[in-house]
C-alpha positions as CSV (number, residue, x, y, z in Angstrom):
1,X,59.3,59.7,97.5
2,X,61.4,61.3,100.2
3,X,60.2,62.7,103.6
4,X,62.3,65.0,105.0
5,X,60.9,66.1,108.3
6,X,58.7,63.4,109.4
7,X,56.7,66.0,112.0
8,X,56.1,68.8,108.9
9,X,52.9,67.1,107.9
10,X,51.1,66.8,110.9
11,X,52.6,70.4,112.0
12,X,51.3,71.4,108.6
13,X,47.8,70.1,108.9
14,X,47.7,71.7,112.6
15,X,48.7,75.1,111.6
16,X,46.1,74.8,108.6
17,X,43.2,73.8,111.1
18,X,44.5,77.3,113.3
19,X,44.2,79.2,110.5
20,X,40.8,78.3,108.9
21,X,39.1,78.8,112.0
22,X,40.8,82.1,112.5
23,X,39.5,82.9,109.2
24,X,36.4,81.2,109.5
25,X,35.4,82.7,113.1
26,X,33.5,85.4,113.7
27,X,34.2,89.0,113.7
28,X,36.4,90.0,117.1
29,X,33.8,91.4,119.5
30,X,33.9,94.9,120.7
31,X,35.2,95.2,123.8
32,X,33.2,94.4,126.6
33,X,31.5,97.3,127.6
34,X,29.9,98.2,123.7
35,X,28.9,94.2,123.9
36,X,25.5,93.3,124.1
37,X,24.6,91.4,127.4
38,X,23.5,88.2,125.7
39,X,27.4,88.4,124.0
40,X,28.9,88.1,127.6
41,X,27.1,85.2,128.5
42,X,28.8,82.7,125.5
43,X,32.1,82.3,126.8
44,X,33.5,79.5,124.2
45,X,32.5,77.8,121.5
46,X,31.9,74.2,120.5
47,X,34.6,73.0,117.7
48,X,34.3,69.5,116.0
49,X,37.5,67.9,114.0
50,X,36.7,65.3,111.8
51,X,39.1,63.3,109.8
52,X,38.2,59.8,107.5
53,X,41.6,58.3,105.8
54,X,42.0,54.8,104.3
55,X,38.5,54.7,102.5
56,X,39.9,53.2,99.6
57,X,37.5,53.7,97.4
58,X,34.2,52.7,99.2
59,X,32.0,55.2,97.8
60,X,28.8,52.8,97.5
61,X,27.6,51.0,100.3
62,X,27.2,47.8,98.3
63,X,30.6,46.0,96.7
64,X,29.5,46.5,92.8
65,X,31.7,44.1,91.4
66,X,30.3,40.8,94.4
67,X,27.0,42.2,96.1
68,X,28.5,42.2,99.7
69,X,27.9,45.1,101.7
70,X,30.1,47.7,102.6
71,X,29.8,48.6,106.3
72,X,32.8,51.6,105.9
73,X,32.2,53.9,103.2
74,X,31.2,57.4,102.5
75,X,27.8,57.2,102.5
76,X,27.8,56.4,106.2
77,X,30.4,58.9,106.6
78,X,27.8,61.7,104.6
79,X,25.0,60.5,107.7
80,X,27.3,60.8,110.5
81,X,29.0,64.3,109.1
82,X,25.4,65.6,108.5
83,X,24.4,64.9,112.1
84,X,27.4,66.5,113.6
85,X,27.0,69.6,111.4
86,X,23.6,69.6,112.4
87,X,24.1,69.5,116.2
88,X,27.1,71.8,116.1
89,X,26.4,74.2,113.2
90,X,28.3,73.9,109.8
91,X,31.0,76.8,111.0
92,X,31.9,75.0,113.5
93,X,32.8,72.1,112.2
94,X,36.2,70.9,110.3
95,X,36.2,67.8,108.2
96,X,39.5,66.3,106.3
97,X,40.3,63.5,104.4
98,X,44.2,62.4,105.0
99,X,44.1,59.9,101.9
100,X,44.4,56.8,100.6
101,X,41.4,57.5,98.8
102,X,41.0,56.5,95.7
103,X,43.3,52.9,95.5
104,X,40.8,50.0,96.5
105,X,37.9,49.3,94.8
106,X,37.7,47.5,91.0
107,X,35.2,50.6,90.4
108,X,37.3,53.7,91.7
109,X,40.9,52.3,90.0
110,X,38.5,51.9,86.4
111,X,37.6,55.2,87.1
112,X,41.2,56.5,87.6
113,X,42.7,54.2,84.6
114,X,39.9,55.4,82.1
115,X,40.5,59.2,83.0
116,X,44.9,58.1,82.5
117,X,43.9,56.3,79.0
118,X,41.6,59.6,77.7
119,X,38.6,57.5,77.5
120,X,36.8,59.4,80.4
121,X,37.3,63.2,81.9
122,X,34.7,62.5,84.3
123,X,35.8,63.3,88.0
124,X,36.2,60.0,90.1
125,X,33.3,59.2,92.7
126,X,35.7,59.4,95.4
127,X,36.3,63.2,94.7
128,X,32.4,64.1,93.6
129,X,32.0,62.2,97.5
130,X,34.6,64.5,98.9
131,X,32.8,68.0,97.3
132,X,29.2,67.2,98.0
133,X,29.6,65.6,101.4
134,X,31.2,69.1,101.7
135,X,35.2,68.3,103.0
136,X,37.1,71.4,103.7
137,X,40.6,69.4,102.8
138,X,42.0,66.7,101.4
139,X,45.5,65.5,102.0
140,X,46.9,63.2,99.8
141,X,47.9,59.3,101.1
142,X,50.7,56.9,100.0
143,X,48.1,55.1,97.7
144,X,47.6,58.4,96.0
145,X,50.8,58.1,94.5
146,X,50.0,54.3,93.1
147,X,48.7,56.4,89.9
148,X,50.6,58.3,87.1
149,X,51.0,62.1,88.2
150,X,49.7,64.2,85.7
151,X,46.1,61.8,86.2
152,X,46.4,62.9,89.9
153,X,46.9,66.3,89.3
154,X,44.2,66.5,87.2
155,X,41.7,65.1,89.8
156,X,43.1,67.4,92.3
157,X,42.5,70.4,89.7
158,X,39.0,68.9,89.9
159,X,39.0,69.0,93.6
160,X,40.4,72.6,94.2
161,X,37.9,74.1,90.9
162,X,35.2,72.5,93.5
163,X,36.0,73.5,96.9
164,X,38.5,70.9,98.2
165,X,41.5,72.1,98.9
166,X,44.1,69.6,98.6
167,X,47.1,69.5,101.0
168,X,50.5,68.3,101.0
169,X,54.0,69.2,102.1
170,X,57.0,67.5,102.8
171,X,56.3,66.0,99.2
172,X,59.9,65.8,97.3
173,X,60.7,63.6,93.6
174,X,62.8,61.1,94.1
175,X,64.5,61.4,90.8
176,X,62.7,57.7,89.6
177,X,60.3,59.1,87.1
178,X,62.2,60.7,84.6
179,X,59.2,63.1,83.8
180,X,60.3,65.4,86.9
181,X,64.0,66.3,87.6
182,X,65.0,65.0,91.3
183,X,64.2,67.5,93.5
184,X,60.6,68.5,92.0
């Protein structure tokens, strides 16, 4: 893979942020005068950004394949995101995975080699994790790219069907995979 413009992504991922809360806010309030007195009082709101990357693959809080526990993984991150959505309302918060995902655990790389072969059409953990801990985006990592395409694309189907919008730019083919013409 090429990158381009090195600042597109995160200029990407800010004006995404913008405009989901533009979307995502409230209706504009009349102006002052037709505004009811307890309106004129709240003079901002509270926003909360929250981004995970490099999970790779800790779904479970318990290492399946040796017993150890896992102190990072998404089930901590499902407590912690709960309480914050809790104290500062759902709308007003924003939470984003920026990747590396799926690449790290025996489990979640069986899962993504079994779906590849045909032997499973089940959704990975990792993404099931991303749609019922509720994310609002995912943005894919270098790992993402450890597995064939097609596989990928198919999880991020999965993803988008289910809510999570998955976000990339400044993505190019490199002309090494001859499956894509350089360019794609």
């Amino acid at each position: 893979m090429k990158r381009l413009f090195p600042w597109a992504v995160p200029a990407f991922v800010l004006f995404l942020i913008v405009l989901f809360f533009t979307f995502r806010a409230s209706p504009v309030f009349p102006p002052a005068a037709e505004r009811p007195a307890e309106q004129e009082e709240q003079a901002s709101t509270e926003v909360v950004i929250l981004t995970t990357t490099d999970i790779h693959g800790k779904c479970w809080d318990v290492n399946l394949l040796t017993g150890q526990e896992e102190k990072n993984n998404l089930l901590r991150i499902s407590t912690a995101v709960r309480q914050i959505r809790q104290k500062y309302g759902p709308e007003n918060v924003l939470l984003i995975d920026n990747g590396d995902l799926f690449q790290g655990t025996q489990v979640s790389q069986v899962q993504l080699q079994q779906r590849s072969a045909g032997i499973s059409n089940d959704p990975p953990a990792m993404a099931v994790c991303l749609k019922e801990i509720g994310y609002d985006a995912f943005v894919p990592g270098n790992h993402e790219f450890n597995f064939e395409w097609d596989n990928m694309r198919g999880v991020y189907q999965w993803l988008e069907e289910n809510g999570v919008p998955v976000l990339a730019a400044n993505i190019c083919h490199d002309g090494s995979d001859p499956a894509f013409a350089r360019g794609d």
